[in-house]
N, C-alpha and C positions, 0 to 999 in steps of 0.2 A: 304251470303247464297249461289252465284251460287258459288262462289272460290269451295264448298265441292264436295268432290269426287262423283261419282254415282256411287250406286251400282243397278245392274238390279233384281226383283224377280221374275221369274215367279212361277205365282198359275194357278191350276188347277179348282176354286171352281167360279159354278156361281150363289152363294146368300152366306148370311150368313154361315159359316162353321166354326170349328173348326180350320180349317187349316188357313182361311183368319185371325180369330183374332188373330193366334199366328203370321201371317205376320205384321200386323200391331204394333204388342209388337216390332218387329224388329225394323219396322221402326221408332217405338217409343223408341227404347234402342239406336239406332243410330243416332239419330237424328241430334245429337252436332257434328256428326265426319263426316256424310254421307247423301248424300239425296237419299231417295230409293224411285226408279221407280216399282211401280207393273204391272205386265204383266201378265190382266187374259184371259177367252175365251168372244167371242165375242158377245153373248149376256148376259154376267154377269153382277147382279143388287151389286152393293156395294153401302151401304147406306152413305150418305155423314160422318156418326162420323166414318167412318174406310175410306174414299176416301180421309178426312183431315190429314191422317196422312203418306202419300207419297207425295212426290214433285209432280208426277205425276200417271198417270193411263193410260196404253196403254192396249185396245183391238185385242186381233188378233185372228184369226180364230183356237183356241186350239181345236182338236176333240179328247178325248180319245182312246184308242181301246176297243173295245167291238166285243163281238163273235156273232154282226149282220154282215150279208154279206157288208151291208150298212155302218158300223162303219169302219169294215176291206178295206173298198174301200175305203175310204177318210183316213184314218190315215195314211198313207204313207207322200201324196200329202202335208196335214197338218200339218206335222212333218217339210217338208222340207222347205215351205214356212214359217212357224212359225220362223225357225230357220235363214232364211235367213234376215229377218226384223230385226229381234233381232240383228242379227253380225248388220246390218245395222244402228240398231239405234245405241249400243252400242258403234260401231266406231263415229257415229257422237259425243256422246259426252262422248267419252273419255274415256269411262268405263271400267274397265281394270277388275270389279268383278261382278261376274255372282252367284247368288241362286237361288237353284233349291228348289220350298217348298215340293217336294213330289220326290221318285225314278223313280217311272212311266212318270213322262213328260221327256221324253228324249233330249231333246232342249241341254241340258248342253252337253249331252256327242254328240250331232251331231253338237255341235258349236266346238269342238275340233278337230273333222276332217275338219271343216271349216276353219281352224284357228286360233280360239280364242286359248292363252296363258295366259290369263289372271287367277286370281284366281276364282273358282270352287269350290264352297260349297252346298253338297245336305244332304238335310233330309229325314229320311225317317217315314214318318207318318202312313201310312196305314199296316197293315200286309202284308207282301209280299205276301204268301199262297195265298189269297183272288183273283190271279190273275191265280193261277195254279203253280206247281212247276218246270215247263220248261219256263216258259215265265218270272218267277220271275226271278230266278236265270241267268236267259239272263241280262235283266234290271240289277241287282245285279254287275253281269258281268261288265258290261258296267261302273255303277257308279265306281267300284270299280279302272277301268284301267284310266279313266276323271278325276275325284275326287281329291283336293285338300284335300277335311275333307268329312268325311261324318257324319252325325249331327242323333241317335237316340233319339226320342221323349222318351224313357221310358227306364229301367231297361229290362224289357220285350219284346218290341223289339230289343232292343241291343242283347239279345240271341238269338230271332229269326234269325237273319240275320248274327250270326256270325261265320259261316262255311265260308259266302261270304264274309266279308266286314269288316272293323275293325270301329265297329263306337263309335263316342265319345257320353255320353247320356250327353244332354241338357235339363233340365224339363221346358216346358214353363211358363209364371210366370202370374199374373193379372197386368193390367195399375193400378190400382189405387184400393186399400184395404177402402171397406167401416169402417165407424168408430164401434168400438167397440158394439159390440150389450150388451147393460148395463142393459136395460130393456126387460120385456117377457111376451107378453099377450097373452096366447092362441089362435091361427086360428083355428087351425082345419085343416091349407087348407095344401094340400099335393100338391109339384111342381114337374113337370117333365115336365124340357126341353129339346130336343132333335128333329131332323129332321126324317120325320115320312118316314122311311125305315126299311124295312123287318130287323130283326135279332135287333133292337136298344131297344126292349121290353116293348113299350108301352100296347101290348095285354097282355100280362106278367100281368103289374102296372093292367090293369084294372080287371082281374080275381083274382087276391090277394085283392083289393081293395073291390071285391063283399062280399070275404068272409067274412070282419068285417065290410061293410058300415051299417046294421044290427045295432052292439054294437056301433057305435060314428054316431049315429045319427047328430051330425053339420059339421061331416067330411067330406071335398069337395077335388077331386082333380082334377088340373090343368094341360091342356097338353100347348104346346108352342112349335110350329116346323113349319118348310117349306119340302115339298114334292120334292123343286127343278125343279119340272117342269117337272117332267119327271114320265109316264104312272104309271107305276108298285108302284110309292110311292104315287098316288093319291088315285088307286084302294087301296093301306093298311090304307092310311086314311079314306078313305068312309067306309072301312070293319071294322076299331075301330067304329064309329058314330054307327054303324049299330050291333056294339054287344052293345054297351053302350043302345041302345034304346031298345036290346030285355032283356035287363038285367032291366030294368025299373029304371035304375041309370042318364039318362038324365037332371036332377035336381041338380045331386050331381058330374057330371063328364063333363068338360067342354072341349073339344079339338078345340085351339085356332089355330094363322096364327102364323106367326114367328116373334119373340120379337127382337126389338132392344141394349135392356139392361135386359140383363137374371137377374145383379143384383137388379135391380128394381123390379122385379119377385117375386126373393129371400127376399123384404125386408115383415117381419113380420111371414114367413112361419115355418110350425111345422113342414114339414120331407121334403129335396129331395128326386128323385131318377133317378139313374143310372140303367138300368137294362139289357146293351150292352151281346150279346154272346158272340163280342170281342171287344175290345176298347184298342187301342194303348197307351191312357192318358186319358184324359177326364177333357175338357177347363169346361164342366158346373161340373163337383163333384168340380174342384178347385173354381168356383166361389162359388157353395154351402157353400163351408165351408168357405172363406172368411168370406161370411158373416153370419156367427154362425147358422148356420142352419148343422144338421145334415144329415147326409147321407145314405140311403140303397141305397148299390149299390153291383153287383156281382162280383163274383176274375173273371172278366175276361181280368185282364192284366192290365192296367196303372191302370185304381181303387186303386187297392192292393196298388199303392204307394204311395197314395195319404189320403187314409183313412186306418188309425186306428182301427181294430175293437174290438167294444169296448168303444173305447176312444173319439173318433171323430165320427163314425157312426157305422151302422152295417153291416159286409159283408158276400150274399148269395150264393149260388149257382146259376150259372145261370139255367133259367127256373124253376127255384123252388118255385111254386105258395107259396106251405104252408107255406115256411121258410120266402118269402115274406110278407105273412100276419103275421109273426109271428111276424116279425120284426115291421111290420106296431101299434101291436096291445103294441106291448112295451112300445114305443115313446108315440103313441097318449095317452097311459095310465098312463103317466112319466114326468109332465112338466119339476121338475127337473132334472131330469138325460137330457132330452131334450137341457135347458141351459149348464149345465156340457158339456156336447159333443160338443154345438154352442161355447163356451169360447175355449176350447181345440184343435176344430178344427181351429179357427180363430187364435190363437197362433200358432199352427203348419206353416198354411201358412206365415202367417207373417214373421217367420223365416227362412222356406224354398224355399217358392216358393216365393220372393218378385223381382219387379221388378230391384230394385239394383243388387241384385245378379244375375238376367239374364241378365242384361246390361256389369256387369262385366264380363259373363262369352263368351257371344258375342265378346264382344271387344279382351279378350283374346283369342277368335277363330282366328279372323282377325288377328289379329298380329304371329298367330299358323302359320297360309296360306301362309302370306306374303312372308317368305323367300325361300321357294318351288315355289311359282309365279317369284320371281326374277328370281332363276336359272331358269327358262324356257324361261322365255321373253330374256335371255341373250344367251340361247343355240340354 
Protein backbone atom coordinates (compact mmCIF):
# COMPACT_ATOMS: atom_id res chain seq x y z
CA UNK A 1 0.00 0.00 0.00
CA UNK A 2 2.78 2.82 0.72
CA UNK A 3 4.93 1.46 -2.66
CA UNK A 4 1.47 3.58 -4.61
CA UNK A 5 2.20 6.71 -5.86
CA UNK A 6 0.43 10.06 -4.06
CA UNK A 7 -1.52 11.99 -5.53
CA UNK A 8 -2.42 15.48 -3.75
CA UNK A 9 -6.30 16.91 -3.80
CA UNK A 10 -7.02 19.96 -2.68
CA UNK A 11 -10.97 20.90 -1.87
CA UNK A 12 -12.30 23.88 -1.12
CA UNK A 13 -15.47 22.44 0.89
CA UNK A 14 -15.85 22.65 4.89
CA UNK A 15 -18.81 20.00 5.35
CA UNK A 16 -20.45 17.76 3.34
CA UNK A 17 -20.49 19.15 -0.30
CA UNK A 18 -21.09 18.04 -3.54
CA UNK A 19 -17.64 18.75 -4.50
CA UNK A 20 -16.12 16.62 -1.53
CA UNK A 21 -18.11 13.40 -2.49
CA UNK A 22 -17.15 13.66 -6.12
CA UNK A 23 -13.53 13.84 -4.29
CA UNK A 24 -13.92 10.85 -2.60
CA UNK A 25 -15.40 8.81 -5.82
CA UNK A 26 -11.70 9.86 -6.95
CA UNK A 27 -10.15 8.47 -4.42
CA UNK A 28 -12.32 5.64 -4.55
CA UNK A 29 -11.77 5.07 -8.48
CA UNK A 30 -8.08 5.25 -7.59
CA UNK A 31 -7.59 3.60 -5.15
CA UNK A 32 -5.76 0.23 -6.71
CA UNK A 33 -3.29 2.69 -8.55
CA UNK A 34 -2.90 5.76 -6.18
CA UNK A 35 -3.27 6.91 -2.58
CA UNK A 36 -4.96 10.31 -2.57
CA UNK A 37 -4.04 12.84 0.13
CA UNK A 38 -7.04 15.45 0.63
CA UNK A 39 -6.13 18.94 1.39
CA UNK A 40 -9.12 20.92 2.74
CA UNK A 41 -9.60 24.37 4.95
CA UNK A 42 -8.74 24.30 8.32
CA UNK A 43 -11.72 24.01 10.02
CA UNK A 44 -13.54 21.38 7.75
CA UNK A 45 -15.90 18.77 9.30
CA UNK A 46 -15.40 15.48 6.93
CA UNK A 47 -17.50 12.84 8.35
CA UNK A 48 -15.26 9.74 8.95
CA UNK A 49 -17.31 7.49 5.63
CA UNK A 50 -15.65 10.21 3.29
CA UNK A 51 -12.26 10.69 5.63
CA UNK A 52 -11.90 6.64 4.94
CA UNK A 53 -11.47 7.03 1.73
CA UNK A 54 -8.06 8.93 1.41
CA UNK A 55 -4.74 7.77 2.75
CA UNK A 56 -4.89 10.93 4.47
CA UNK A 57 -6.36 14.40 5.29
CA UNK A 58 -4.33 17.39 5.68
CA UNK A 59 -5.78 20.67 7.04
CA UNK A 60 -4.46 24.13 6.11
CA UNK A 61 -5.45 27.39 6.54
CA UNK A 62 -7.55 27.51 2.74
CA UNK A 63 -9.47 31.14 2.89
CA UNK A 64 -11.49 31.83 -0.37
CA UNK A 65 -11.75 35.35 -1.78
CA UNK A 66 -14.80 37.07 -0.94
CA UNK A 67 -15.49 40.93 -1.57
CA UNK A 68 -15.24 41.44 2.44
CA UNK A 69 -12.35 43.75 3.13
CA UNK A 70 -11.55 40.94 5.58
CA UNK A 71 -11.68 37.98 3.04
CA UNK A 72 -9.44 40.21 0.46
CA UNK A 73 -6.80 40.86 3.27
CA UNK A 74 -6.07 37.38 4.18
CA UNK A 75 -6.43 35.63 0.63
CA UNK A 76 -3.22 36.64 -0.54
CA UNK A 77 -1.17 35.60 2.71
CA UNK A 78 -3.39 32.19 2.49
CA UNK A 79 -2.72 31.59 -1.09
CA UNK A 80 0.88 31.74 -0.43
CA UNK A 81 1.24 29.82 2.50
CA UNK A 82 -1.20 27.16 1.46
CA UNK A 83 0.89 26.69 -1.39
CA UNK A 84 4.06 26.71 0.12
CA UNK A 85 3.08 23.51 2.57
CA UNK A 86 1.69 21.70 -0.23
CA UNK A 87 5.17 22.02 -2.46
CA UNK A 88 6.30 21.03 1.05
CA UNK A 89 4.54 18.07 1.65
CA UNK A 90 4.18 17.06 -1.82
CA UNK A 91 8.16 16.86 -2.12
CA UNK A 92 8.40 14.95 1.05
CA UNK A 93 6.51 12.33 -0.44
CA UNK A 94 7.26 12.18 -3.62
CA UNK A 95 4.18 13.43 -5.40
CA UNK A 96 4.68 14.31 -8.66
CA UNK A 97 0.42 14.80 -9.23
CA UNK A 98 -1.32 17.66 -8.10
CA UNK A 99 -5.75 18.03 -8.38
CA UNK A 100 -7.23 20.93 -8.08
CA UNK A 101 -11.30 20.09 -7.19
CA UNK A 102 -12.40 23.47 -8.12
CA UNK A 103 -10.81 26.59 -10.67
CA UNK A 104 -10.99 29.13 -7.94
CA UNK A 105 -8.34 27.57 -5.48
CA UNK A 106 -5.37 28.70 -7.17
CA UNK A 107 -2.74 26.54 -5.27
CA UNK A 108 -2.11 24.56 -8.66
CA UNK A 109 -1.37 27.43 -10.69
CA UNK A 110 1.04 29.19 -7.78
CA UNK A 111 2.63 25.80 -7.17
CA UNK A 112 3.84 26.14 -10.88
CA UNK A 113 5.60 29.31 -10.31
CA UNK A 114 6.97 27.50 -7.23
CA UNK A 115 8.28 24.79 -9.10
CA UNK A 116 6.12 22.15 -9.29
CA UNK A 117 6.53 20.17 -12.85
CA UNK A 118 4.67 17.58 -11.96
CA UNK A 119 1.16 16.64 -13.45
CA UNK A 120 -1.77 19.30 -12.87
CA UNK A 121 -5.27 18.48 -13.18
CA UNK A 122 -8.20 20.93 -12.32
CA UNK A 123 -11.96 20.76 -12.43
CA UNK A 124 -13.94 23.03 -12.62
CA UNK A 125 -17.28 22.77 -10.70
CA UNK A 126 -18.74 25.99 -9.86
CA UNK A 127 -19.98 28.49 -12.71
CA UNK A 128 -17.34 30.68 -13.39
CA UNK A 129 -19.82 33.80 -13.73
CA UNK A 130 -20.75 33.40 -9.94
CA UNK A 131 -17.44 35.16 -9.24
CA UNK A 132 -17.74 38.12 -11.72
CA UNK A 133 -16.45 38.14 -15.42
CA UNK A 134 -13.01 39.77 -14.69
CA UNK A 135 -11.88 37.75 -11.82
CA UNK A 136 -13.25 34.42 -13.61
CA UNK A 137 -11.58 34.74 -16.73
CA UNK A 138 -8.23 35.77 -14.68
CA UNK A 139 -8.56 32.31 -12.74
CA UNK A 140 -9.54 30.74 -16.19
CA UNK A 141 -6.44 32.45 -17.46
CA UNK A 142 -4.43 30.94 -15.08
CA UNK A 143 -5.77 27.38 -15.16
CA UNK A 144 -5.63 27.32 -18.71
CA UNK A 145 -1.50 28.44 -19.04
CA UNK A 146 -0.86 25.56 -15.41
CA UNK A 147 -3.13 22.87 -16.53
CA UNK A 148 -2.21 19.57 -17.65
CA UNK A 149 -6.18 18.66 -18.21
CA UNK A 150 -8.72 20.70 -17.18
CA UNK A 151 -11.76 18.40 -16.02
CA UNK A 152 -15.62 19.97 -16.66
CA UNK A 153 -18.22 18.52 -14.43
CA UNK A 154 -21.12 18.86 -17.21
CA UNK A 155 -22.09 19.33 -20.82
CA UNK A 156 -23.04 22.80 -19.55
CA UNK A 157 -20.22 23.95 -18.07
CA UNK A 158 -17.80 22.75 -20.65
CA UNK A 159 -19.59 25.64 -22.79
CA UNK A 160 -19.58 28.00 -20.17
CA UNK A 161 -15.91 28.23 -20.03
CA UNK A 162 -15.01 27.51 -23.55
CA UNK A 163 -13.98 30.79 -25.04
CA UNK A 164 -11.22 30.23 -21.94
CA UNK A 165 -10.29 26.83 -21.54
CA UNK A 166 -10.59 23.52 -23.62
CA UNK A 167 -12.13 21.28 -21.06
CA UNK A 168 -12.65 17.52 -21.20
CA UNK A 169 -16.49 16.77 -19.42
CA UNK A 170 -16.14 14.12 -16.71
CA UNK A 171 -19.68 13.22 -15.24
CA UNK A 172 -19.19 12.32 -11.81
CA UNK A 173 -20.64 8.85 -11.01
CA UNK A 174 -22.36 7.13 -7.36
CA UNK A 175 -19.89 4.69 -5.22
CA UNK A 176 -22.27 2.27 -5.00
CA UNK A 177 -26.00 1.81 -6.86
CA UNK A 178 -28.63 0.78 -4.51
CA UNK A 179 -30.40 -2.39 -5.60
CA UNK A 180 -33.22 -2.38 -7.71
CA UNK A 181 -36.23 -0.76 -6.38
CA UNK A 182 -38.74 -3.82 -7.25
CA UNK A 183 -41.28 -2.83 -4.76
CA UNK A 184 -43.46 0.56 -4.25
CA UNK A 185 -45.46 1.68 -1.42
CA UNK A 186 -46.77 5.01 -1.33
CA UNK A 187 -45.08 7.77 1.12
CA UNK A 188 -46.20 10.60 0.29
CA UNK A 189 -42.95 12.07 1.52
CA UNK A 190 -41.34 14.44 -0.87
CA UNK A 191 -37.20 14.94 -0.34
CA UNK A 192 -35.12 17.70 -0.87
CA UNK A 193 -31.67 17.54 -0.08
CA UNK A 194 -29.52 20.34 -0.66
CA UNK A 195 -27.41 22.90 1.51
CA UNK A 196 -29.63 25.71 2.65
CA UNK A 197 -28.07 28.56 0.43
CA UNK A 198 -29.81 31.35 -1.14
CA UNK A 199 -30.63 30.59 -5.06
CA UNK A 200 -30.49 26.27 -4.24
CA UNK A 201 -34.64 26.71 -3.99
CA UNK A 202 -35.87 25.24 -1.09
CA UNK A 203 -38.44 28.52 -0.67
CA UNK A 204 -39.34 27.71 -4.26
CA UNK A 205 -40.25 23.57 -2.88
CA UNK A 206 -42.00 25.05 -0.10
CA UNK A 207 -44.53 27.60 -1.85
CA UNK A 208 -45.27 25.02 -4.79
CA UNK A 209 -45.75 22.55 -1.93
CA UNK A 210 -48.39 24.98 -0.21
CA UNK A 211 -50.33 25.01 -3.29
CA UNK A 212 -51.39 21.34 -3.29
CA UNK A 213 -50.49 20.35 0.46
CA UNK A 214 -54.45 21.10 0.52
CA UNK A 215 -55.33 17.93 -2.25
CA UNK A 216 -52.55 15.07 -0.60
CA UNK A 217 -53.52 15.59 2.60
CA UNK A 218 -50.54 12.56 3.86
CA UNK A 219 -48.02 14.45 1.76
CA UNK A 220 -45.02 15.51 3.90
CA UNK A 221 -41.93 17.10 2.62
CA UNK A 222 -38.38 16.68 3.76
CA UNK A 223 -35.48 19.20 3.76
CA UNK A 224 -31.83 17.69 4.54
CA UNK A 225 -28.95 20.41 4.46
CA UNK A 226 -25.98 22.26 6.19
CA UNK A 227 -25.88 26.19 6.31
CA UNK A 228 -21.92 25.48 6.39
CA UNK A 229 -21.51 27.73 9.01
CA UNK A 230 -21.56 30.62 7.58
CA UNK A 231 -24.18 33.91 8.49
CA UNK A 232 -26.15 34.56 5.42
CA UNK A 233 -27.18 30.56 5.10
CA UNK A 234 -28.39 30.35 8.52
CA UNK A 235 -30.43 33.60 8.46
CA UNK A 236 -32.16 31.48 4.84
CA UNK A 237 -32.69 28.68 7.01
CA UNK A 238 -34.46 30.45 9.97
CA UNK A 239 -36.34 32.52 7.18
CA UNK A 240 -37.60 28.85 5.42
CA UNK A 241 -38.77 27.73 9.33
CA UNK A 242 -40.29 30.96 9.58
CA UNK A 243 -42.49 30.86 6.29
CA UNK A 244 -43.30 27.17 6.80
CA UNK A 245 -44.86 28.23 10.38
CA UNK A 246 -46.82 31.34 8.85
CA UNK A 247 -48.04 28.98 6.09
CA UNK A 248 -49.45 26.63 9.06
CA UNK A 249 -47.61 23.66 7.17
CA UNK A 250 -45.16 22.82 10.26
CA UNK A 251 -46.75 19.39 10.70
CA UNK A 252 -46.25 18.61 7.01
CA UNK A 253 -42.82 20.29 6.29
CA UNK A 254 -39.88 19.19 8.21
CA UNK A 255 -36.42 21.26 7.62
CA UNK A 256 -33.63 18.83 8.95
CA UNK A 257 -29.40 19.14 9.70
CA UNK A 258 -27.27 17.51 7.10
CA UNK A 259 -27.61 13.82 6.30
CA UNK A 260 -24.87 11.45 5.97
CA UNK A 261 -26.33 9.23 3.21
CA UNK A 262 -28.75 11.17 1.05
CA UNK A 263 -29.34 7.58 -0.17
CA UNK A 264 -30.82 6.51 2.87
CA UNK A 265 -33.05 9.60 2.67
CA UNK A 266 -34.04 8.38 -0.81
CA UNK A 267 -35.05 5.00 0.29
CA UNK A 268 -38.99 4.71 0.05
CA UNK A 269 -39.52 8.38 -1.29
CA UNK A 270 -42.47 9.47 -3.92
CA UNK A 271 -40.77 12.56 -5.52
CA UNK A 272 -37.10 14.38 -5.15
CA UNK A 273 -36.25 17.69 -5.71
CA UNK A 274 -33.74 19.75 -7.36
CA UNK A 275 -34.92 23.15 -7.60
CA UNK A 276 -31.08 25.13 -8.17
CA UNK A 277 -31.19 28.72 -10.30
CA UNK A 278 -27.86 27.01 -11.39
CA UNK A 279 -26.42 23.90 -10.74
CA UNK A 280 -23.13 22.88 -12.58
CA UNK A 281 -24.47 18.75 -12.16
CA UNK A 282 -26.09 17.78 -9.24
CA UNK A 283 -24.52 14.69 -6.98
CA UNK A 284 -28.28 14.51 -5.01
CA UNK A 285 -30.69 14.47 -8.77
CA UNK A 286 -27.96 11.51 -9.55
CA UNK A 287 -28.38 9.86 -6.19
CA UNK A 288 -32.31 10.47 -6.69
CA UNK A 289 -32.45 8.54 -9.47
CA UNK A 290 -30.21 5.86 -8.50
CA UNK A 291 -32.39 5.04 -6.48
CA UNK A 292 -35.81 5.10 -8.46
CA UNK A 293 -37.06 7.87 -7.13
CA UNK A 294 -38.18 10.39 -9.61
CA UNK A 295 -36.99 13.76 -10.01
CA UNK A 296 -38.47 17.68 -10.30
CA UNK A 297 -35.85 19.33 -10.89
CA UNK A 298 -35.18 22.85 -12.99
CA UNK A 299 -33.00 23.20 -16.61
CA UNK A 300 -30.66 24.97 -14.84
CA UNK A 301 -27.66 23.21 -16.14
CA UNK A 302 -26.34 19.77 -15.12
CA UNK A 303 -29.95 18.63 -14.23
CA UNK A 304 -30.81 18.69 -17.87
CA UNK A 305 -28.11 15.93 -18.21
CA UNK A 306 -29.03 14.10 -15.85
CA UNK A 307 -32.86 13.74 -16.04
CA UNK A 308 -35.07 12.76 -18.77
CA UNK A 309 -38.05 14.68 -18.78
CA UNK A 310 -40.62 12.82 -18.99
CA UNK A 311 -39.01 9.58 -18.62
CA UNK A 312 -36.96 9.68 -15.60
CA UNK A 313 -38.53 13.02 -13.85
CA UNK A 314 -39.94 16.07 -14.66
CA UNK A 315 -38.00 19.28 -15.70
CA UNK A 316 -39.17 23.05 -14.71
CA UNK A 317 -38.37 26.22 -15.10
CA UNK A 318 -36.60 27.71 -12.55
CA UNK A 319 -38.56 29.70 -9.91
CA UNK A 320 -41.77 28.50 -11.42
CA UNK A 321 -43.99 27.92 -8.31
CA UNK A 322 -47.08 26.65 -10.56
CA UNK A 323 -45.11 24.47 -13.05
CA UNK A 324 -43.63 23.17 -9.74
CA UNK A 325 -46.89 22.31 -8.19
CA UNK A 326 -47.93 21.00 -11.24
CA UNK A 327 -45.43 18.76 -11.45
CA UNK A 328 -45.87 17.96 -7.72
CA UNK A 329 -49.62 17.22 -8.23
CA UNK A 330 -48.76 14.55 -11.18
CA UNK A 331 -46.50 12.33 -9.33
CA UNK A 332 -48.33 12.42 -6.09
CA UNK A 333 -51.40 11.52 -8.22
CA UNK A 334 -49.61 8.73 -10.47
CA UNK A 335 -48.09 5.93 -8.39
CA UNK A 336 -47.46 4.14 -11.57
CA UNK A 337 -45.99 6.45 -13.82
CA UNK A 338 -44.09 7.28 -10.45
CA UNK A 339 -42.43 3.51 -10.74
CA UNK A 340 -41.99 3.90 -14.50
CA UNK A 341 -39.80 6.90 -14.09
CA UNK A 342 -38.06 5.25 -10.57
CA UNK A 343 -37.19 1.92 -13.01
CA UNK A 344 -36.07 4.25 -16.08
CA UNK A 345 -34.19 6.52 -14.03
CA UNK A 346 -32.26 3.88 -12.16
CA UNK A 347 -31.44 2.25 -15.65
CA UNK A 348 -30.19 5.32 -17.10
CA UNK A 349 -27.60 5.77 -14.27
CA UNK A 350 -26.58 2.52 -14.11
CA UNK A 351 -25.62 2.77 -17.51
CA UNK A 352 -24.31 6.04 -17.43
CA UNK A 353 -23.24 7.38 -14.64
CA UNK A 354 -21.65 3.96 -12.97
CA UNK A 355 -18.74 3.96 -10.99
CA UNK A 356 -16.62 1.68 -13.63
CA UNK A 357 -17.09 3.91 -16.09
CA UNK A 358 -15.73 6.98 -14.04
CA UNK A 359 -12.81 4.92 -12.86
CA UNK A 360 -12.05 4.15 -16.37
CA UNK A 361 -12.41 7.33 -17.43
CA UNK A 362 -10.02 8.83 -14.44
CA UNK A 363 -7.50 6.45 -15.22
CA UNK A 364 -7.46 7.29 -18.80
CA UNK A 365 -7.12 11.06 -17.76
CA UNK A 366 -4.00 10.06 -15.93
CA UNK A 367 -2.33 8.37 -18.41
CA UNK A 368 -3.86 11.51 -20.93
CA UNK A 369 -1.43 13.88 -18.38
CA UNK A 370 1.35 11.73 -18.08
CA UNK A 371 3.37 12.27 -21.19
CA UNK A 372 2.84 16.29 -21.08
CA UNK A 373 4.31 15.86 -17.18
CA UNK A 374 7.36 13.87 -18.69
CA UNK A 375 8.25 16.39 -21.21
CA UNK A 376 8.32 19.00 -18.62
CA UNK A 377 10.04 17.23 -15.60
CA UNK A 378 12.70 16.58 -18.54
CA UNK A 379 12.84 20.23 -19.97
Amino acid sequence: MSSRPKIYLVDGSVGVTGALVCAANVARALKHSYGVILVVPSGAEIPSEYRSCFKRVIRLPIIPLSRRIGGIVLYLPSLLLVTLALRFFMIRDKSKILLINDFYLMHGALARLFGYRGRLITWVRIRPMSFGKTLSSTWLCCVRKSSDAVVAVSKYIASLVADSVDAKVLYDALDSLPQERLTYEPSQRIVFVGNYISGKGQDVAIEAFAQCAAEFPSATLVFHGDHLRLGKNVEFKDSLSRRVRALGLDQRIEIRGPTLSSIKEYEGAHIAMNLSESESFSMTVLEASGCGVPVIATRSGGPSEIVVDGETGILVDVNDVEGIAAAIRRLLSDSALVVKMGKAGQFRIRNLFSMERFAREIEELMSDTYAQAQRRLKG
